[in-house]
Structure formats: C-alpha cells, structure tokens
N, C-alpha and C positions, 0 to 999 in steps of 0.2 A: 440695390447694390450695397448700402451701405449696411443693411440687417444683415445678408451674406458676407462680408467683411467684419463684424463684431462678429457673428457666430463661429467664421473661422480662426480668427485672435484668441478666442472662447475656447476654442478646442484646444490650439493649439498648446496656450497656457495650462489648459486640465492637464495633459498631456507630461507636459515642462512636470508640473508639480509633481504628479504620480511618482514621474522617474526618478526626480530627488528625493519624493520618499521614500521610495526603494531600496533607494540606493542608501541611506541615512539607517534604515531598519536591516540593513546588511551590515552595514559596521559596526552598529550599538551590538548585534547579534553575534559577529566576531569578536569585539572586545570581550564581551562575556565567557563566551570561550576560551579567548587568551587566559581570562583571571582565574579558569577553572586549571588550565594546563599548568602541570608541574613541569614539564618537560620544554623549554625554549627552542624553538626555531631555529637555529642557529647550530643546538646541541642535535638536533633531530636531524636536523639538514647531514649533519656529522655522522648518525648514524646509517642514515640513507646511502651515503656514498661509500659509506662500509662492505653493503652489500651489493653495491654496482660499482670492482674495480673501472677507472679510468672515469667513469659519469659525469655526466653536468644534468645540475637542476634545472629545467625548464619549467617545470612550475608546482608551487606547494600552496596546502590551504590547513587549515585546523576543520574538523566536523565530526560531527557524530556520525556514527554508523554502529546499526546494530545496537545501541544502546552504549557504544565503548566512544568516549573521547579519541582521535587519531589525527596524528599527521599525516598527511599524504602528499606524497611527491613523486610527481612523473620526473624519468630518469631516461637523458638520450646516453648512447654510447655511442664513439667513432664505428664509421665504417655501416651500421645499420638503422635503416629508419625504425625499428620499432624502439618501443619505449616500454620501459622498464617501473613500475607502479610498486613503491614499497610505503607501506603503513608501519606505522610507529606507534605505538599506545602512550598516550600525551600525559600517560599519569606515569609509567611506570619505565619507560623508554625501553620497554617488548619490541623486536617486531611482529610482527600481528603478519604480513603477508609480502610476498617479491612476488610479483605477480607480471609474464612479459605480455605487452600489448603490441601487435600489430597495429601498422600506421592506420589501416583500416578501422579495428577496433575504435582504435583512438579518435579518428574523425565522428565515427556515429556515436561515442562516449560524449562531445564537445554538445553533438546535437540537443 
C-alpha cells in the first residue's frame, strides 16, 4: 500500500513538473518574440479593430507563421457568433490577412 502511494505521489509530481515546464518554455519563447516585434500589442490591437468596425478583442497572441512574425487576433462582432481572424506583420504593421471564422471553425481551430 504504501509502494502504491509513493508511486502515485511519483507520478503525480512528474506530472506537476512537466506542466510548469511547459508552461515556463512558453513564456521565455513569447518573450523572445515580444523582443523580435517592432509592432506593440496595444498598437496591433489598434490596427485589428480598424478592420473589424465595432469589434472586441477576444483574444491575441504573437507567433510565427509561415516564416513571418504576426499578431493575431480573434475579433467577435455584435449581433454574430463568428469571429473575425486578422493578422498583423509584428515588424512592419501589414495586415497580412481578415480572415472570417465560423463558431464552428473556431471550436475545431481551439482543438
């Protein structure tokens, strides 16, 4: 009972660790990013809502694609559920793509 209780403590901890390091080689690996972007978050966020009158940002990230630095941010608008996907080039504030998602899309996009 008690070798079955340390091997599950055991696991459990492996576990624990992985995830915070995961999660730790996620953000050293966004910061890096951030220090590559010319373009602020803030300012991108600005241009995103440019292209979606009335928009709210539901959620942005910085990453590569394609070999291009980009902001991306998913864009709700009143009245429908799809969501509205505009890219921003993190170097030169392009945007690169408005692209609209179906709530559908968007759910197997999450997966």
């Amino acid at each position: 009972m008690i070798k079955l209780k340390l091997a599950l403590c055991s696991a459990l901890l492996a576990g624990l660790a992985a995830g915070c390091m995961t999660e730790k080689h996620s953000h050293d690996q966004q910061a890096k990013l951030e220090a590559e972007a010319k373009l602020s978050r803030a300012d991108a966020e600005k241009i995103a809502l440019s292209k979606v009158p009335g928009g709210t940002i539901k959620e942005g990230e910085l990453e590569k694609e394609k070999g291009k630095l980009i902001w991306s941010f998913d864009v709700s608008t009143p009245g429908t559920k799809d969501i509205m996907e505009v890219n921003i080039d993190a170097i030169t504030g392009a945007v690169i793509a408005v692209d609209k998602e179906t709530a559908a899309e968007e759910a197997k996009e999450k997966k």
